[in-house]
C-alpha positions, 0 to 999 in steps of 0.5 A: 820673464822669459830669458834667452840663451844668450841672457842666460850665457851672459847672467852666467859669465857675471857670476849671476844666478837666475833667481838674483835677476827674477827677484831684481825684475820684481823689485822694479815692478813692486818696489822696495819696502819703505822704511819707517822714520819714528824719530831722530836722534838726539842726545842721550836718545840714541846719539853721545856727545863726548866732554873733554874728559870722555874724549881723552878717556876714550883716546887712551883705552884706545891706545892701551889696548888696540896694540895686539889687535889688527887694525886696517883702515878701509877706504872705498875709491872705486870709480873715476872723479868725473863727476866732480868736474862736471861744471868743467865738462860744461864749459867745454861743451858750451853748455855754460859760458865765462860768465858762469859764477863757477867758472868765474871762481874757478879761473880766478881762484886757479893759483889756490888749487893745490894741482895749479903748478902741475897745470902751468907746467904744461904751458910755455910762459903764457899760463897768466895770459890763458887764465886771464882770458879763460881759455878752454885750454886750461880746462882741457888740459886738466881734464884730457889724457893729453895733459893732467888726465884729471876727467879720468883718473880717480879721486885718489891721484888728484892733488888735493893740499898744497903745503908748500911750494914743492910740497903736495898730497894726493887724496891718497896720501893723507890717507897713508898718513892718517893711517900712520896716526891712528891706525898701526900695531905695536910692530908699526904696520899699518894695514890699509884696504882700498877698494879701486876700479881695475883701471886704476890699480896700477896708477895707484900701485905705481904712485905707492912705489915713490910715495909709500918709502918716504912716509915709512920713512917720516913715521918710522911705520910699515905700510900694508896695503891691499886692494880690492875691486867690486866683484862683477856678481854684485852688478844689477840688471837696469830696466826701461820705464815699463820695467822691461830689461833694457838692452844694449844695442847689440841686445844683451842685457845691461847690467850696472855696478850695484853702488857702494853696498855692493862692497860689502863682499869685500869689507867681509873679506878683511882679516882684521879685529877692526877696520875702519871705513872713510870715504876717500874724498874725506880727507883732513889736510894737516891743519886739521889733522889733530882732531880727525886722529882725536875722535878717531881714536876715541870711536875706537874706544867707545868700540873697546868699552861696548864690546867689554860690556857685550862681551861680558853679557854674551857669557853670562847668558851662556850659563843660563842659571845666571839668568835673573830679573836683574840680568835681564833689565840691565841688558834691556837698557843696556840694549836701548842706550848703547847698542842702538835697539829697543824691544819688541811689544811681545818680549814680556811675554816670551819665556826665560828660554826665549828671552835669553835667545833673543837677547843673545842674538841681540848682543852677539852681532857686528858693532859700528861707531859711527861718527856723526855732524851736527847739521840741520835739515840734511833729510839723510842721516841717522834716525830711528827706524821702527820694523814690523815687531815694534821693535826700533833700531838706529838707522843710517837712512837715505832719503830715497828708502822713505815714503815722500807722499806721507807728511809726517815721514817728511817732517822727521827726515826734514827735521833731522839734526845729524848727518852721516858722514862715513865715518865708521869704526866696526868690529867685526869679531864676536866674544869668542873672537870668532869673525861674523860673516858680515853677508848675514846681517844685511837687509836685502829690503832696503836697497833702492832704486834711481833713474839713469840713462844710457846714451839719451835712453831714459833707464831705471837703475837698482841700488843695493843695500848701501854699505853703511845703510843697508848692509849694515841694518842688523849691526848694533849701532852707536852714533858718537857726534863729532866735530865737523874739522873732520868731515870735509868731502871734496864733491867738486873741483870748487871744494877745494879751494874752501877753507879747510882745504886751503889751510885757512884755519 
């Protein structure tokens, strides 16, 4: 590609090499590797099932030995909660009418949602009258800066719970309180990490000044927060449909947010033992409470318990001559059954030399506990995944990363059992205590790409390794079932008024 001046100016100013965009350019052309699919995961293949007495033992080493360890809870919220009210956004453009099965619910459930008396507010006495004609004055009143702003604002400020009349949450907020449950020091702090768009900083700073002394109040903790935004050198270049670069129309290169994998940069700039990672819009109300806080504490101590064990291996092969048969097939099965990997065809053939590298660098990686629900033909999910040495690994793998043409890829990811719900528990430090470099144990082979467009301009978009797939492929991985109380997304503005949302138990 022959690149201008002015691209090479603009390429720059993002903090981009020249060499990123030529690589980009051929990964349109070319396309990404296809992952292959050997199997799902099932119990005791790959995924834990935990009895009430493994939960509880789990729960308490948490609580007995997280205490000096630091803890912060990392929840990405970058971008605006547009999308979730795209059906709303429909209505006002016509391209839906009243009679819309969505707008029906959405007008006549309205005193459900728990931001409906913010909205009346807004109204002088006629709000029934308004609602009862489905007047697009409600709608634009929700969604414009000239009244709730909820088109623009991000997910993290919209009211989510309603609990009484005169008692709401944010999204935000019941991340402030689960981190008060689950996630402080023996001094009380709770270290929390979001990730937001510039915009938005200064709207959550400022409902942190009225929200954050109240709870540090009602948990007796200190709050720690931090903030992030997604680094500008992380965009990718968008191409037209001839895999051309596509321009803006004052000719300069488009470049776009290179999805959640991009955050990874961001997620290795935490100073922490272990960080927690949790969608924003994933959020339990207090009803359900319990059993998020639950099954959080015992990720963490399955997370405890496989890094004693890692550990404890990691300095055995340090001394070579304890090097055995016997050390050797424990860390093989320990390897397959608890850290997510199975060897390759030739590792018998290898020396003790060798195999003591390979094992080691096997073991001495970045671990994830992830959380998974049971749900049935997802297509994305955790699966096992086999690579060029016919080793296999657990993966959290989207749909696009597989080969749709051939049928038995199909039939695995249509068969899947599990679904990924970004509920990840890491750690991020080695048995030396020493933090990875978190950059060096991703793929950069399994990022995808996605058709956009741009003002009617039809474009193709690059995605990055995503964070939790992706970015994270060379982490030793466990996937632990949990119950599906603790997996409630809110994707549109009609998922609020769902159960879980509503405090019906």
């Amino acid at each position: 590609m022959n690149l201008s001046n002015k691209d090479l100016e603009q390429i720059k100013s993002l903090g981009i090499q020249a060499e990123q965009v030529e690589t980009q350019l051929n990964l349109f052309i070319n396309g990404f590797p296809e992952l292959t699919l050997c199997g799902n995961v099932n119990e005791n293949e790959g995924l834990r099932k935990l009895s009430e007495g493994e939960l509880k033992e789990y729960i308490k080493l948490f609580d007995e030995n997280t205490d000096e360890k630091k803890l912060v809870k990392f929840v990405p919220a970058s971008g605006a909660a547009s999308r979730m009210f795209q059906l709303l956004f429909n209505y006002m453009e016509g391209a839906v009418d009243k009679n819309d099965p969505g707008i029906q619910e959405f007008f006549n459930e309205i005193e459900n949602f728990a931001f409906s008396k913010e909205l009346e507010a807004y109204f002088e006495g006629n709000f029934a009258e308004l609602v009862k004609a489905k007047d697009k004055k409600i709608v634009d009143c929700l969604l414009s800066e000239d009244g709730l702003n909820y088109g623009k604002l991000p997910k993290a400020l919209l009211t989510f719970h309603k609990y009484n009349e005169e008692n709401t949450a944010k999204a935000i907020d019941e991340h402030l309180i689960e981190g008060a449950n689950y996630c402080s020091d023996a001094a009380g702090n709770v270290n929390l990490h979001f990730t937001l768009s510039e915009e938005h900083i200064p709207l959550v700073k400022d409902h942190f000044s009225r929200a954050i002394p109240a709870y540090e109040s009602k948990f007796n903790k200190t709050y720690k927060v931090s903030f992030s935004m997604q680094d500008q050198a992380t965009n990718t270049l968008a191409v037209d449909m001839d895999n051309l670069p596509f321009r803006t129309d004052d000719g300069k290169l488009l470049f776009r947010p290179g999805g959640h994998g991009a955050l990874l940069k961001n997620l290795n700039e935490i100073d922490a033992d272990v960080i927690f990672v949790k969608n924003i819009d994933n959020v339990a109300a207090n009803w359900l409470l319990q059993d998020t806080v639950n099954y959080k504490k015992a990720l963490g101590g399955v997370l405890q318990n496989t890094q004693q064990t890692v550990f404890n291996y990691c300095e055995q092969l340090d001394d070579e001559s304890a090097f055995d048969a016997n050390l050797e097939q424990d860390i093989k099965d320990f390897l397959e059954n608890n850290l997510g990997f199975k060897l390759p065809t030739n590792f018998s053939e290898k020396d003790n030399a060798a195999k003591i590298e390979f094992l080691k660098e096997k073991l001495n990686r970045p671990i994830r506990i992830c959380g998974v629900v049971e749900s049935s033909n997802t297509g994305g999910g955790p699966f096992w995944v086999k690579h060029f040495d016919g080793s296999e690994s657990l993966q959290l793998v989207e749909t696009d990363q597989v080969n749709k043409e051939d049928s038995e890829q199909v039939t695995i990811l249509q068969s899947s059992c599990y679904a990924n719900i970004t509920d990840l528990f890491c750690g991020v430090k080695n048995y030396k205590g020493e933090k990875f470099d978190l950059m060096k144990y991703r793929d950069p082979d399994t990022g995808f790409i996605t058709k956009k467009s741009l003002n009617g301009k039809p474009l193709k978009a690059m995605e990055l390794p995503g964070l939790w797939n992706g970015a994270m492929s060379n982490w030793s991985t466990c996937f632990v079932q949990v119950p599906m109380t603790t997996f409630n997304p809110v994707k549109t503005v009609l998922d609020l008024l769902k159960k879980e949302h509503q405090g019906n138990q």
